[in-house]
C-alpha positions in Angstrom: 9.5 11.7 -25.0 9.7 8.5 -26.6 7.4 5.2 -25.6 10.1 3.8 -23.5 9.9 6.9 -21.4 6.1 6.5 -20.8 7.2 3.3 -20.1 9.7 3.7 -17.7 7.5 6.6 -15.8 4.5 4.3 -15.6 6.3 1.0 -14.5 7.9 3.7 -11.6 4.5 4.4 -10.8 3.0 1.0 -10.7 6.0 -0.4 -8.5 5.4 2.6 -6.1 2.1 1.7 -5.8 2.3 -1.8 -4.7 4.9 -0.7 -2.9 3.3 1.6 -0.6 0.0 -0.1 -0.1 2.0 -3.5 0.9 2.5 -2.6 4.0 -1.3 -1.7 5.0 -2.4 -5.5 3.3 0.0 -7.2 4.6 -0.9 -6.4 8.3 -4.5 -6.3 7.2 -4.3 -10.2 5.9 -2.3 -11.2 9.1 -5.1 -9.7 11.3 -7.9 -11.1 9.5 -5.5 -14.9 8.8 -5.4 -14.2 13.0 -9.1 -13.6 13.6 -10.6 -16.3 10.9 -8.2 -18.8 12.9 -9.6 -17.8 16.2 -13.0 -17.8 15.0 -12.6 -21.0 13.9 -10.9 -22.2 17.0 -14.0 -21.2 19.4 -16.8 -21.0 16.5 -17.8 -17.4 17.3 -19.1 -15.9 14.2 -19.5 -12.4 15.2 -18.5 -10.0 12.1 -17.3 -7.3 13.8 -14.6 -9.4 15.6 -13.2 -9.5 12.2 -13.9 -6.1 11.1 -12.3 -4.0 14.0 -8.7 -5.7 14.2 -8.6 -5.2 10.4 -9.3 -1.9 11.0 -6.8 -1.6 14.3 -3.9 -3.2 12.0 -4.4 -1.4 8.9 -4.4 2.3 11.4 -1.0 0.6 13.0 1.0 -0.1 10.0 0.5 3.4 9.0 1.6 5.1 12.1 4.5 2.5 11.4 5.0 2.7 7.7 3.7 6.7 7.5 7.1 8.5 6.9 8.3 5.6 4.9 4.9 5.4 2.5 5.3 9.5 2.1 8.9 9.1 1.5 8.0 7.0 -1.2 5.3 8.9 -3.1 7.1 12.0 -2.9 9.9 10.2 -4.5 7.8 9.3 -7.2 6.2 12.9 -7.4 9.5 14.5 -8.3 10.5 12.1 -10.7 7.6 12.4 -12.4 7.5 16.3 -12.2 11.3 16.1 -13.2 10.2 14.1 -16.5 7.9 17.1 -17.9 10.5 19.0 -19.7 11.0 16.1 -21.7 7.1 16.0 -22.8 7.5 18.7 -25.3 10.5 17.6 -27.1 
């Protein structure tokens, strides 16, 4: 296995990654954008009005997002398993 391999396998990895945890801080950012806006909007400044629909989105996109995110990871888990006969050459 050449560098270009290692390459290939660990840019596979790192686009699965961000990939897969998108979803969760994407719905996270909305939340909190959502709450920060309201906050301002009435000038309640209580922290767990922020902390608990952060929570509530991130627990909702992955009930959403679940068998798509495992999908994902196992495809990268077999590719990489798949690429270990080529380690010893």
């Amino acid at each position: 296995m050449n560098l270009d391999d290692f390459i290939r396998v660990a840019s596979f990895g790192v686009e699965t990654a961000m990939m897969v945890s998108a979803p969760v801080l994407v719905f996270g950012l909305l939340a909190g954008v959502g709450i920060s806006i309201l906050q301002a909007a009435t000038q309640i400044n209580d922290a767990a009005l922020a902390f608990i629909p952060k929570i509530l989105a991130a627990v909702l996109s992955l009930i959403v997002f679940g068998p798509w995110m495992i999908g994902q990871m196992v495809s990268f888990a077999t590719f990489s398993l798949n690429q270990i006969p080529f380690v010893t050459n």
